[in-house]
MIDREN-580433 format. One record per residue (C-alpha): residue number from 1; residue in one letter; chain; x, y, z. Coordinates in pm, whole numbers, plus 50000, padded with zeros to 5 digits. Example, Ala and Ser with C-alpha at 12.3 -4.5 7.8 and 13.67 -1.06 7.14 Angstrom:
node n->1 | res->A | chain->A | x->51230 | y->49550 | z->50780
node n->2 | res->S | chain->A | x->51367 | y->49894 | z->50714
REM end
This chain:
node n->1 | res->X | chain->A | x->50842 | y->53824 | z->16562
node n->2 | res->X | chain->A | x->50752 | y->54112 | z->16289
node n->3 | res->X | chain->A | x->50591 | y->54382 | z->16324
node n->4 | res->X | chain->A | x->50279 | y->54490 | z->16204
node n->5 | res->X | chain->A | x->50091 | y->54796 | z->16182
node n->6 | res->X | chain->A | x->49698 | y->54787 | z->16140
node n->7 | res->X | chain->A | x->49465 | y->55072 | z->16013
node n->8 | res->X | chain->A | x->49103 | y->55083 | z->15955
node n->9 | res->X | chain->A | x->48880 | y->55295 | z->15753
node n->10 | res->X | chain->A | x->48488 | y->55338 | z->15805
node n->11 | res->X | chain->A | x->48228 | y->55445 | z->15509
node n->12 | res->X | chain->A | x->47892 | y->55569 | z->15578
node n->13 | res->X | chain->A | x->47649 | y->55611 | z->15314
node n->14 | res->X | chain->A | x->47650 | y->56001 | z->15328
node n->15 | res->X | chain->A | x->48038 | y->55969 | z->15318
node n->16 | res->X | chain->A | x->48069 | y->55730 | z->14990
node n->17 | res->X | chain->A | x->47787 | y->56004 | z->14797
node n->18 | res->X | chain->A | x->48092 | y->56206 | z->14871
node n->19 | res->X | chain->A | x->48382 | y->56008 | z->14763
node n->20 | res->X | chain->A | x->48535 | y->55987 | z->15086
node n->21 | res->X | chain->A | x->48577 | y->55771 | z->15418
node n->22 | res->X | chain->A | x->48420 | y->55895 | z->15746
node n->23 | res->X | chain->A | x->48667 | y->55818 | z->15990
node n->24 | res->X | chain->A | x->49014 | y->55592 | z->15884
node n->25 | res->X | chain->A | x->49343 | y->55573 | z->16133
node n->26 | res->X | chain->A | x->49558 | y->55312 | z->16318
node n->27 | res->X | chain->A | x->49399 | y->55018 | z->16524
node n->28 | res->X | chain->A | x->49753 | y->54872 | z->16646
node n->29 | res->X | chain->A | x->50102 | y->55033 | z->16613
node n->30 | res->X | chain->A | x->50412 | y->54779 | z->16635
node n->31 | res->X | chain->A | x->50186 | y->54525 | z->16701
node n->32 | res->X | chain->A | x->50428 | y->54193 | z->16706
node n->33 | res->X | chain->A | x->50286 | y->53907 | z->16526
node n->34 | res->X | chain->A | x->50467 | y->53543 | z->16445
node n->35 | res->X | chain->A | x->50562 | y->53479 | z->16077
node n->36 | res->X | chain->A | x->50286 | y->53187 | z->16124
node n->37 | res->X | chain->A | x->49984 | y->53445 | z->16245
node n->38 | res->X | chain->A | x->50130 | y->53630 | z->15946
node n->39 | res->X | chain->A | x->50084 | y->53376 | z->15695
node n->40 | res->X | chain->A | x->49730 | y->53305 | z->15828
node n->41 | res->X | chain->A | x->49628 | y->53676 | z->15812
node n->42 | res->X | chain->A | x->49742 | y->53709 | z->15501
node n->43 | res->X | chain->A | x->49561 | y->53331 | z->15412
node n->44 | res->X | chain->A | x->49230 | y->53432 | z->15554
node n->45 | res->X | chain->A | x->49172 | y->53779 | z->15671
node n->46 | res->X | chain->A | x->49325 | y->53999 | z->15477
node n->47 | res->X | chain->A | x->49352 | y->53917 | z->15166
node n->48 | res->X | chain->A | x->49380 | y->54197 | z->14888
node n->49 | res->X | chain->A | x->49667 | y->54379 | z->14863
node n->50 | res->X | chain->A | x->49708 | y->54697 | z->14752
node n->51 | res->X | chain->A | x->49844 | y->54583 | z->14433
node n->52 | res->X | chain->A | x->49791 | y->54301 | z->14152
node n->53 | res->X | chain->A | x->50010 | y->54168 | z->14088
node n->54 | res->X | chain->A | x->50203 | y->54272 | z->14389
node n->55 | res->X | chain->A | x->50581 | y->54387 | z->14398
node n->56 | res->X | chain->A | x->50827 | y->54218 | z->14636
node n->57 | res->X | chain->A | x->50824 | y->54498 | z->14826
node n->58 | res->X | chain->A | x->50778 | y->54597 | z->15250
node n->59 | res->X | chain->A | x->50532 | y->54885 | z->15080
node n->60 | res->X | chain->A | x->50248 | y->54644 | z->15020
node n->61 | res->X | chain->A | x->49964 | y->54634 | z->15253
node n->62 | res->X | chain->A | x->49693 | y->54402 | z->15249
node n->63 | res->X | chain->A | x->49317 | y->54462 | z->15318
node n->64 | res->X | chain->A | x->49008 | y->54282 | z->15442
node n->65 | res->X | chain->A | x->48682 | y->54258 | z->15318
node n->66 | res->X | chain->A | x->48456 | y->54549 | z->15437
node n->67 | res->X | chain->A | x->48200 | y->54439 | z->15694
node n->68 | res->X | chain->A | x->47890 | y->54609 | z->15759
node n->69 | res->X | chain->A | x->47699 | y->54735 | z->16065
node n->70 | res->X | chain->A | x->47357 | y->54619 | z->16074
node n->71 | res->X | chain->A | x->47287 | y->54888 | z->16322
node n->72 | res->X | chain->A | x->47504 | y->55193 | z->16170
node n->73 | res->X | chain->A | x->47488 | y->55111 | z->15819
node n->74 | res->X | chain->A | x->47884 | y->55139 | z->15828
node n->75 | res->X | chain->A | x->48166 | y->54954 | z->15646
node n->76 | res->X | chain->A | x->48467 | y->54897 | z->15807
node n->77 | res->X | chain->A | x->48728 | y->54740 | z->15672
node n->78 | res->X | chain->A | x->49098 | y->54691 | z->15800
node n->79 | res->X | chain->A | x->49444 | y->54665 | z->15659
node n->80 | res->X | chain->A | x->49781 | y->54535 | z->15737
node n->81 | res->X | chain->A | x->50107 | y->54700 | z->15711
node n->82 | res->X | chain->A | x->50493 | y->54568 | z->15725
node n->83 | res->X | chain->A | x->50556 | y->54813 | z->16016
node n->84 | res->X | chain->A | x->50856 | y->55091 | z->15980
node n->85 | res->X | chain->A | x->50979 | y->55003 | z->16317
node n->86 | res->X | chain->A | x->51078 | y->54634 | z->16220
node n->87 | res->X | chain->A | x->51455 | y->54613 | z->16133
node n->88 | res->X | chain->A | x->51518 | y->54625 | z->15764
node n->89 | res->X | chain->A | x->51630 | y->54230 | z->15768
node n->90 | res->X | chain->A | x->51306 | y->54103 | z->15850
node n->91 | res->X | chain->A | x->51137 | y->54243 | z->15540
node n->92 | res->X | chain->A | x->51220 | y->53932 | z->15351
node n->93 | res->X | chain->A | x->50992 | y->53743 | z->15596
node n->94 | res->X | chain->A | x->50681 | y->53990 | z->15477
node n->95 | res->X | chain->A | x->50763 | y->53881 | z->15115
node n->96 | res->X | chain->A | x->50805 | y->53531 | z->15211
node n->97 | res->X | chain->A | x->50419 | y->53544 | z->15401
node n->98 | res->X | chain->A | x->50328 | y->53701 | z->15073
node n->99 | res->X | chain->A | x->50438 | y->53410 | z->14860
node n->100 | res->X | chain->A | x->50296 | y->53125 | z->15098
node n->101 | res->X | chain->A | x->50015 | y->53324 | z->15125
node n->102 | res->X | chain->A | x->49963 | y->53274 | z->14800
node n->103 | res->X | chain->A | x->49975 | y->53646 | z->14675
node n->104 | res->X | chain->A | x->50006 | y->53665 | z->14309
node n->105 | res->X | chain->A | x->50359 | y->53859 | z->14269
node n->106 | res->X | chain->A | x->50551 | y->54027 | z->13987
node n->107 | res->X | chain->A | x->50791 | y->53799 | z->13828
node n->108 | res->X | chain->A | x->51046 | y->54139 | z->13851
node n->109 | res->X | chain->A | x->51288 | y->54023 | z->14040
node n->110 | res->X | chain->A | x->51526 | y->54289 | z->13969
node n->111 | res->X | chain->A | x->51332 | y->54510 | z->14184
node n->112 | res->X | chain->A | x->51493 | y->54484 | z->14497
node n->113 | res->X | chain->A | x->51349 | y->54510 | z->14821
node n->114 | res->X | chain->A | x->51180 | y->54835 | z->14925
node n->115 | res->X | chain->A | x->51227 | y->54889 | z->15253
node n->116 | res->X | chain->A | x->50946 | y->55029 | z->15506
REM end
């Protein structure tokens, strides 16, 4: 199992004239996930990440689409995290959900592996 952390952000109208979110934070802490439920999130739920092409790297979070509230007007969208409370040998499992993901990565592979 890996660990995951998951945090959300919600924009209103009033808050995007201003640049800014109205209300972001953390939906699950630690939340324990199988590398297959990782693959899949990564497959079909969240699936930008935070940079193109991204690094090999723990410090890569992926994002969903933003979904609106008919009722509110809001956007929410979510985002998933390689959480800082996994042990620092299963961050080559994130990277490996990245690639059979299909996440376009950096061909640097001289980088290392940043650690959460």
């Amino acid at each position: 199992m890996l660990l995951v952390d998951k945090t959300f952000e919600i924009v209103t109208n009033e808050s995007a004239e201003n640049g800014e979110v109205d209300d972001a934070g953390f939906s699950a802490i630690g939340e324990p996930v199988t590398f297959a439920e990782l693959v899949n999130a990564l497959k079909h739920e969240f699936r930008h990440a935070s940079q193109s092409p991204a690094n090999r790297s723990t410090h890569v979070w992926f994002t969903s689409e933003s979904e609106q509230d008919y009722m509110t007007g809001e956007y929410r969208s979510e985002s998933i995290h390689f959480s800082p409370d996994n042990p620092s040998r299963k961050a080559k499992y994130w990277i490996k959900a990245m690639q059979l993901a299909g996440v376009k990565l950096s061909n640097d592979h001289n980088q290392g592996v940043n650690y959460a």
